[in-house]
C-alpha atoms as a printed R data frame, in Angstrom:
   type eleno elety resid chain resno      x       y       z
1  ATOM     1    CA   UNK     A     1 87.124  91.564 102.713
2  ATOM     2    CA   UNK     A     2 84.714  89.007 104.077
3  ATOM     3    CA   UNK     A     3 83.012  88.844 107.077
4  ATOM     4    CA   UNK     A     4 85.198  86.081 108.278
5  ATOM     5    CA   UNK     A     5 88.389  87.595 108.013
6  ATOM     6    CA   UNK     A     6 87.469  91.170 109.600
7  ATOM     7    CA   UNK     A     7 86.341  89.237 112.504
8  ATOM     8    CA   UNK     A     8 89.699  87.474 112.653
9  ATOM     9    CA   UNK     A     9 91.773  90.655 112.682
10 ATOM    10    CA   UNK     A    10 89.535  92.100 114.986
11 ATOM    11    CA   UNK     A    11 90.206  89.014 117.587
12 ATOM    12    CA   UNK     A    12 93.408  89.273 116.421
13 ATOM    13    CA   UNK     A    13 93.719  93.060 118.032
14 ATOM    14    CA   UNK     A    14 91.947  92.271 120.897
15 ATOM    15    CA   UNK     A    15 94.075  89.205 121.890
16 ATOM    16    CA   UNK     A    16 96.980  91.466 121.373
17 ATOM    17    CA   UNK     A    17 95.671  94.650 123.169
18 ATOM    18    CA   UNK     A    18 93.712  92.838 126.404
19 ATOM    19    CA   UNK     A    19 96.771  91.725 128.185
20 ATOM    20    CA   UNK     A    20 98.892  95.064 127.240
21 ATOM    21    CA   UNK     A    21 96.180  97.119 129.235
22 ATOM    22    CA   UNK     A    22 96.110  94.899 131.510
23 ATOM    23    CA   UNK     A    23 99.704  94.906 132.556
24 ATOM    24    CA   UNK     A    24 99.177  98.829 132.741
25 ATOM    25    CA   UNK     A    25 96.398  98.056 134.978
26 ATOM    26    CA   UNK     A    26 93.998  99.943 132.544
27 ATOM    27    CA   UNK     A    27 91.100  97.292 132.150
28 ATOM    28    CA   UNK     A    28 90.199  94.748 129.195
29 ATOM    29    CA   UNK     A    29 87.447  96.813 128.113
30 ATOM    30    CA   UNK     A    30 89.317  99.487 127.339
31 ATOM    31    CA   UNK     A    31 92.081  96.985 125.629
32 ATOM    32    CA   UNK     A    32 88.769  96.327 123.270
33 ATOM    33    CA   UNK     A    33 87.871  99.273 122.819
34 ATOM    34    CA   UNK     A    34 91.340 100.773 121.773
35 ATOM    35    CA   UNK     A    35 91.710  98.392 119.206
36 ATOM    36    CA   UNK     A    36 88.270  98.823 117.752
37 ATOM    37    CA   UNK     A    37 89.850 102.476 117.435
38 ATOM    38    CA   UNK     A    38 93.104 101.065 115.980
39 ATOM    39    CA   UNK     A    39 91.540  98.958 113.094
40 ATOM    40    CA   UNK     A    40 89.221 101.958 112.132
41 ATOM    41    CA   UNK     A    41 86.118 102.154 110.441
42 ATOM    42    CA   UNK     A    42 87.169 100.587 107.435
């Protein structure tokens, strides 16, 4: 995959995952940082 595109899906999980923690009141960072863990290292 190129560059490009892994950064998409990344923003992709982020802009999904932000306001989900946030309605549990859990923080954005850790919205990032879960799905940084969801995509995996590949």
């Amino acid at each position: 995959m190129s560059l490009l595109v892994q950064i998409a899906i990344f923003l992709a999980a982020a802009v999904i995952a932000i306001p989900v923690f946030r309605r549990f009141k859990l923080g954005s960072v850790l919205g990032c940082l879960a799905a940084g863990i969801i995509i995996g290292p590949a």
